[in-house]
C-alpha positions, 0 to 999 in steps of 0.5 A: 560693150559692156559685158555679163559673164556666165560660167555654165556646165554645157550650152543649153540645147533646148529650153529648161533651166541652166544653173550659172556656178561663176558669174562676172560683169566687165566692159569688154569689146575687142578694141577696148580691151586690148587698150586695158591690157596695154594700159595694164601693162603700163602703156599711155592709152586712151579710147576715142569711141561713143556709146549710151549714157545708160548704165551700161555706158557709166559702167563701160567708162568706169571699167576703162578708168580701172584699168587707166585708159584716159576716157576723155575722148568716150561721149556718153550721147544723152538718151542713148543706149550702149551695147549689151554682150552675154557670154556663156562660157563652158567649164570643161573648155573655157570656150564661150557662146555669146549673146549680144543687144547692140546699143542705139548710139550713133557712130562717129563720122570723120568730122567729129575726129579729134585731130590733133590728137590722132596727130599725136598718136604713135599707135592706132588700134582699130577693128573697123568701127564707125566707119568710115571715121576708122579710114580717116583716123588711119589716114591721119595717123599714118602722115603724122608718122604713126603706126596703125594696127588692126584687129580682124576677128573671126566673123567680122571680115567685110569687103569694105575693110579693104580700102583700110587694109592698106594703110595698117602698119601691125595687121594681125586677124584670126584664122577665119578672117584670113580664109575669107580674105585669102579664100585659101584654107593654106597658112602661107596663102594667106599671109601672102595675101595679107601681106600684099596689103602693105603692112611691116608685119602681118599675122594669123592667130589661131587658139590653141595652135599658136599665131603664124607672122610674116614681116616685109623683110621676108622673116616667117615665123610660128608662136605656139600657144603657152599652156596654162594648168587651167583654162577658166576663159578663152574670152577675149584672149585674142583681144589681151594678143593685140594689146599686149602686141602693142605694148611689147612694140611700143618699148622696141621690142622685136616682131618675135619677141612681140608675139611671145609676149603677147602670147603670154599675156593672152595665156594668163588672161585665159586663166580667169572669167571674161575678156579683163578677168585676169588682165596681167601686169609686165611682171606677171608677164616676165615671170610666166616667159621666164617659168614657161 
């Protein structure tokens, strides 16, 4: 979607009028922006996705393009619209309320799957859209030898992800998609829930209180938060976590040094306004670990 950022003193209540201090535009969008992080940080990325030839669909393209996701495989449908986010962030905290119009595009189906690509792919992030197309790109990658990854935000868990589930490799969600899977508020409930869903390594992330793994081998461990002096955004925070996950993997690192990493990247991120407000290079990155 493509998303319009508003930096006010506190939520509005009640009607009146709120004054904007900072405002920003962007794409954003869980996946899309993990894939600007990635490519951000110097991995091949590409989007396969649909969306309006609107002016929010030029600007969507364009955004990718900035930060070098190859867009060869985003159709702008003719007469469409795309999707619309507003976002309201609070000052003091950084945390955000958002508002969203969805566009009218209509959703790939497995029939429009470029498949020689998804043949090629070492690393499939996904978050459930355009199913049951998500299935079938992960079946796909996933005989071809690849890995797949997915991204479960809070508010999105839906019963029929399940069948997906169980074909991701990297499966990392926010606490509250874990409660609602598990039904169990416990940590290690909850990872031994996800886990029982086949993946190498399965994750919770959780804000400020840090991420919580578990590999197939049985290794368990916690990644706290960095600190930052100050939080402007925590949009898309969770979004910069999986990209930069991914990066970190695809150079061989290991599973904890996956989650510092992109523990960083997501900290840095936060330190300016929207999901790609400060999307950082490998060096910012080195250099935060190395500070921190």
């Amino acid at each position: 979607m493509m998303d319009t950022i508003q930096r006010i003193e506190e939520f509005p209540v009640t009607t009146g009028v709120t004054e904007v201090s900072e405002s920003a535009l962007m794409g954003g969008g869980p996946v899309p922006t993990a894939l600007c992080s990635a490519a951000r940080l110097g991995a091949s990325a590409a989007i396969l996705d649909r969306v309006g030839d609107d002016w929010r669909g030029e600007l969507i393209q364009r955004d990718y393009e900035k930060f070098g996701v190859d867009t060869r495989f985003l159709e702008l449908q003719a007469g469409r619209t795309s999707s619309l986010g507003i976002v309201l962030v609070r000052e003091r905290d950084g945390e955000r309320h958002i508002v969203f119009q969805r566009g009218n595009f209509d959703e790939l189906v497995p029939e429009e799957l470029p498949m020689e690509l998804l043949k090629q792919c070492r690393f499939l992030h996904l978050n459930g859209r355009h199913w049951p197309a998500a299935l079938k790109a992960a079946e796909l990658v996933k005989e071809a030898g690849g890995v797949t990854s997915f991204d479960g935000g809070a508010h999105r868990y839906e019963e029929k992800f399940e069948p997906l589930l169980e074909k991701i490799d990297l499966l990392i969600v926010a606490r509250e998609f874990a409660c609602r899977l598990a039904k169990s508020e416990d940590h290690e409930e909850q990872l031994k829930q996800l886990l029982r869903r086949g993946g190498e390594i399965v994750g919770i992330t959780d804000g400020v209180r840090g991420s919580w793994f578990q590999t197939r081998e049985g290794e368990v461990f916690h990644q706290p938060a960095f600190c930052v002096p100050h939080v402007v955004d925590t949009t898309g925070c969770g979004d910069v976590f999986h990209g930069a996950f991914l990066f970190s993997r695809s150079r061989g690192d290991s599973w904890s040094s996956c989650a510092r990493f992109a523990s960083a990247a997501a900290a840095i991120n936060a330190t300016g306004l929207g999901g790609r407000g400060h999307l950082a290079t490998c060096e910012e990155v080195e250099a935060f670990l190395r500070s921190a």
